[in-house]
C-alpha positions as CSV (number, residue, x, y, z in Angstrom):
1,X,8.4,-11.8,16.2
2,X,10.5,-10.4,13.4
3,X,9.5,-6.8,11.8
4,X,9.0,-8.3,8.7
5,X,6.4,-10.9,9.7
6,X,4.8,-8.1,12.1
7,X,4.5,-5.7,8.7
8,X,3.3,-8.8,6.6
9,X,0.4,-9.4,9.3
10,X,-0.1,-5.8,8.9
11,X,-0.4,-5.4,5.5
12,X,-2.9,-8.6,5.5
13,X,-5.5,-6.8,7.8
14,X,-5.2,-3.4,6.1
15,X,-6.3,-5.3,2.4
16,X,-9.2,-7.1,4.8
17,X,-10.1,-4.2,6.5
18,X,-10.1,-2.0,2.6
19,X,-12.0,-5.3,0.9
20,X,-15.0,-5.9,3.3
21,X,-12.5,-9.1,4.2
22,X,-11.7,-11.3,7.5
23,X,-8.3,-12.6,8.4
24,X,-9.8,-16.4,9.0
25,X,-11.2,-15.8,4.9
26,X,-7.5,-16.4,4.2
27,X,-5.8,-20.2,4.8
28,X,-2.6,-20.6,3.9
29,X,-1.5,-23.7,2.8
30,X,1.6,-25.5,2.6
31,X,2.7,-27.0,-0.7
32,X,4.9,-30.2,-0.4
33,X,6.7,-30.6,-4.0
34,X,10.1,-32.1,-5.0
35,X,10.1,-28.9,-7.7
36,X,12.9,-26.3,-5.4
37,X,10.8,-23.2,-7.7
38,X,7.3,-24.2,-6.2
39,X,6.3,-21.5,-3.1
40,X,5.8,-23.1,-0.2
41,X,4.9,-20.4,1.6
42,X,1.7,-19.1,3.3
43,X,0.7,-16.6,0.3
44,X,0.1,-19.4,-1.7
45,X,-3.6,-20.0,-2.8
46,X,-4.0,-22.6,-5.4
47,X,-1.8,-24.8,-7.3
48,X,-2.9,-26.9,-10.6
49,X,-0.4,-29.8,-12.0
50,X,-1.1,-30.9,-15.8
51,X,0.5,-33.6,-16.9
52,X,1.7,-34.2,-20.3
53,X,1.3,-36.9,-22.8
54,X,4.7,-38.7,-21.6
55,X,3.7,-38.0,-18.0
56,X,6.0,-34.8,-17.4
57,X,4.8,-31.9,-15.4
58,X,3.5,-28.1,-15.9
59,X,2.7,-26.4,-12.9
60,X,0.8,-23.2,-12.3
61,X,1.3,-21.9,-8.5
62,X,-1.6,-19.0,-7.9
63,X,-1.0,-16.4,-5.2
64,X,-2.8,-14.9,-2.3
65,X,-3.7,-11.0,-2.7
66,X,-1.5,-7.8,-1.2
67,X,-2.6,-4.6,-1.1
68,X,-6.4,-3.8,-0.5
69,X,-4.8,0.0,-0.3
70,X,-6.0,3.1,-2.2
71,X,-4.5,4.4,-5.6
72,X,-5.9,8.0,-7.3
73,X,-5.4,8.2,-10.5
74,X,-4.1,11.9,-12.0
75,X,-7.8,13.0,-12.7
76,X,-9.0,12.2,-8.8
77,X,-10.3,9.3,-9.3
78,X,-10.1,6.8,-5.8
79,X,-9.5,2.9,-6.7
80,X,-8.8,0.2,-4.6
81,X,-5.8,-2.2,-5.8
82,X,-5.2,-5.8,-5.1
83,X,-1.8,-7.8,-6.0
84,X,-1.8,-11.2,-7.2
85,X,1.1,-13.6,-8.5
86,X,1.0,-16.6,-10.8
87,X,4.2,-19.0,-11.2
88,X,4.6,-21.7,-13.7
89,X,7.2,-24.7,-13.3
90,X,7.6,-26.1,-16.6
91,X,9.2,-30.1,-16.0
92,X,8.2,-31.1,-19.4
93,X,10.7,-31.2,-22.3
94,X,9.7,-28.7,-24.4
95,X,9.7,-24.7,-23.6
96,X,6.4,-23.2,-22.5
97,X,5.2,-20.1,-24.3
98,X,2.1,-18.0,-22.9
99,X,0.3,-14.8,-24.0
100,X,-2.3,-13.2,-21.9
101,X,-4.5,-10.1,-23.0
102,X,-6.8,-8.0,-21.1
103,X,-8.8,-5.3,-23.0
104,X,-8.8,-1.7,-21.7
105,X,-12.6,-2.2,-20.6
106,X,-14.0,-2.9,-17.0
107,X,-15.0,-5.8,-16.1
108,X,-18.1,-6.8,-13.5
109,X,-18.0,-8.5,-10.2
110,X,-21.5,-10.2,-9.9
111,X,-20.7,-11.5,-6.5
112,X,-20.7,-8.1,-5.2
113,X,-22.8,-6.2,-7.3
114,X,-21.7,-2.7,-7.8
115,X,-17.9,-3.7,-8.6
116,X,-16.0,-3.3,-11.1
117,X,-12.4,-3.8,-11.9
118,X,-9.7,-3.5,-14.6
119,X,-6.6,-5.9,-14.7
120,X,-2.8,-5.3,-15.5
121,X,0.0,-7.0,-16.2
122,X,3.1,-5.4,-15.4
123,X,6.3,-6.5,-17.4
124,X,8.4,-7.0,-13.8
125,X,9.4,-11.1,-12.8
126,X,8.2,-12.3,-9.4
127,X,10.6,-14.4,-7.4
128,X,10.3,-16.2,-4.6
129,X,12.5,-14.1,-2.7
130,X,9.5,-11.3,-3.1
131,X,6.9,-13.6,-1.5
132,X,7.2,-11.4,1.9
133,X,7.7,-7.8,0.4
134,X,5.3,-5.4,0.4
135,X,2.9,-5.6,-2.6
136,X,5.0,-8.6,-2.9
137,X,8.3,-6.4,-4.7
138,X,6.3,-4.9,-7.7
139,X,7.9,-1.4,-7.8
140,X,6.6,1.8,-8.7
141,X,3.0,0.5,-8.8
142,X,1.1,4.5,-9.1
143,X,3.7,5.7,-11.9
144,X,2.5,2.1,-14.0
145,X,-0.6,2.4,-13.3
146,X,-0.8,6.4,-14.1
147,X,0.8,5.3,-17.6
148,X,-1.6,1.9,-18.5
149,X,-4.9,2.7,-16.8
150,X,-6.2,3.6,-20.4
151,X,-4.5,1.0,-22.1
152,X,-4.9,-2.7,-22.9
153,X,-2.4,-4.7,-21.2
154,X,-0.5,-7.8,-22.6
155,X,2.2,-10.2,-21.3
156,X,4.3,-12.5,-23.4
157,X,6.6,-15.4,-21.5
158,X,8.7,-18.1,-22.3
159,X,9.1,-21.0,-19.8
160,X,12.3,-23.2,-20.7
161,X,12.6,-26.8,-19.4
162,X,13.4,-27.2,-16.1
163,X,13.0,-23.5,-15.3
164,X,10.4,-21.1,-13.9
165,X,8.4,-18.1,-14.5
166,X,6.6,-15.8,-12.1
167,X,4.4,-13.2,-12.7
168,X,2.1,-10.1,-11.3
169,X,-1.6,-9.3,-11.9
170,X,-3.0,-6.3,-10.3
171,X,-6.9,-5.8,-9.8
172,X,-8.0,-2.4,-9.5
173,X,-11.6,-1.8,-8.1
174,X,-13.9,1.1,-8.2
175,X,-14.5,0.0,-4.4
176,X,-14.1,-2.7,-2.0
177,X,-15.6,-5.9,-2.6
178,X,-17.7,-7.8,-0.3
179,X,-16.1,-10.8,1.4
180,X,-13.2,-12.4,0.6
181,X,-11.4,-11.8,-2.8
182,X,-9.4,-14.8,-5.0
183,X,-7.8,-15.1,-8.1
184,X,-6.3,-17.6,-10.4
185,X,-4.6,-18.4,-13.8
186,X,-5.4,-22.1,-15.1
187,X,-5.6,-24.2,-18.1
188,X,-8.4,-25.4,-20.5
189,X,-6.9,-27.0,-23.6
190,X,-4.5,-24.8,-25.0
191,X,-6.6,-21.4,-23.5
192,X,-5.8,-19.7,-20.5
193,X,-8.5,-18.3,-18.0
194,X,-8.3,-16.2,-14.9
195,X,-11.3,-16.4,-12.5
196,X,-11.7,-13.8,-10.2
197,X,-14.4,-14.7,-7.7
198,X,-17.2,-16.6,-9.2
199,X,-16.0,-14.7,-12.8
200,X,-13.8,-16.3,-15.4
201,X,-12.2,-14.7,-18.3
202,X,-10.5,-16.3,-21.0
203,X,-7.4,-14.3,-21.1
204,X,-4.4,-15.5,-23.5
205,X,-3.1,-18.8,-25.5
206,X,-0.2,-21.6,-24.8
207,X,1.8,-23.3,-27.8
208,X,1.5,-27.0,-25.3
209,X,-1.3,-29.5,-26.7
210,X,-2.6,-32.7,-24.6
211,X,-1.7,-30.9,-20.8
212,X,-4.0,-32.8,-18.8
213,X,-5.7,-31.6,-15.0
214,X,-4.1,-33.7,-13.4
215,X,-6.8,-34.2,-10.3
């Protein structure tokens, strides 16, 4: 076996083993598109297709976590970080424009009571080629998150025809959460929601009317 599938397996069990998580909570599962930006790899998690109104496609590709390793802060403080990516294929003929917000406030877990957790967005493009990085290629994750962990964090993206966008969100907990641990951006009319666990937050806006779930 390669080093770098040896350090991927270990990076999974370390964010298992730091989350109260087991490697069996985490199926991997292949995605078959005719899109060449979709991930078919095994840190995909979910994928949502909406269709618009002359039948062209938006897709939103959700990631697996990385991490589940410890960040302290500059006062002390001990946090547990997760790593998450969202990618959107835009097939329709018009460009795709999304804003997300998330305030500076915590946010509770209530499926493991206890939790709490921030989220931020950092400004750096996921690729593809990251998929099998460590924390998936986001660089210099302690210095961002030593200059943003009192601030509100925002993300503005365009989406041409034809092209694709990817993403990071990172999830920082006060402490490990019990069981397994999943994210994901999707689509509600023109609102965008991320759902972490059980827990959904309406998060940003899209400039696309009529995108339907395609099921």
């Amino acid at each position: 076996m390669k080093y770098a599938q040896v350090y991927a397996l270990f990076l999974v069990f370390v964010f298992h083993s730091s989350c109260g998580q087991n490697k069996t909570d985490l199926p991997k599962e292949k995605i078959k598109s005719k899109t060449k930006n979709v991930s078919t790899s095994g840190w995909t998690d979910t994928k949502y297709e909406y269709i618009d109104p002359v039948g062209k496609r938006l897709i939103i590709q959700n990631g697996l976590p990385r991490g589940g390793l410890k960040y302290t802060d500059p006062n002390g403080k001990v946090y547990v970080y997760a790593i998450f990516w969202t990618r959107i294929i835009n097939e329709t003929a018009n460009p795709f424009e999304l804003t997300i917000d998330f305030p500076v406030d915590s946010f509770t877990l209530p499926s493991s009571p206890g939790r709490y957790f921030k989220i931020f967005l950092p400004s750096d493009s996921m690729t593809l080629e990251k998929e099998d990085l460590f924390n998936y290629g986001l660089p210099a994750l302690n210095s961002f998150l030593d200059q943003g962990l009192q601030k509100a964090s925002s993300l503005k993206r365009t989406v041409n025809p034809g092209e694709s966008s990817g993403f990071y969100f990172v999830t920082l907990f006060n402490r490990g959460v019990d069981g397994a641990l999943r994210t994901g951006l999707s689509l509600k009319g023109q609102d965008l929601f991320y759902r972490i666990n059980g827990k959904e937050i309406r998060c940003g806006k899209i400039n696309l009317k009529k995108l339907m779930l395609q099921k």
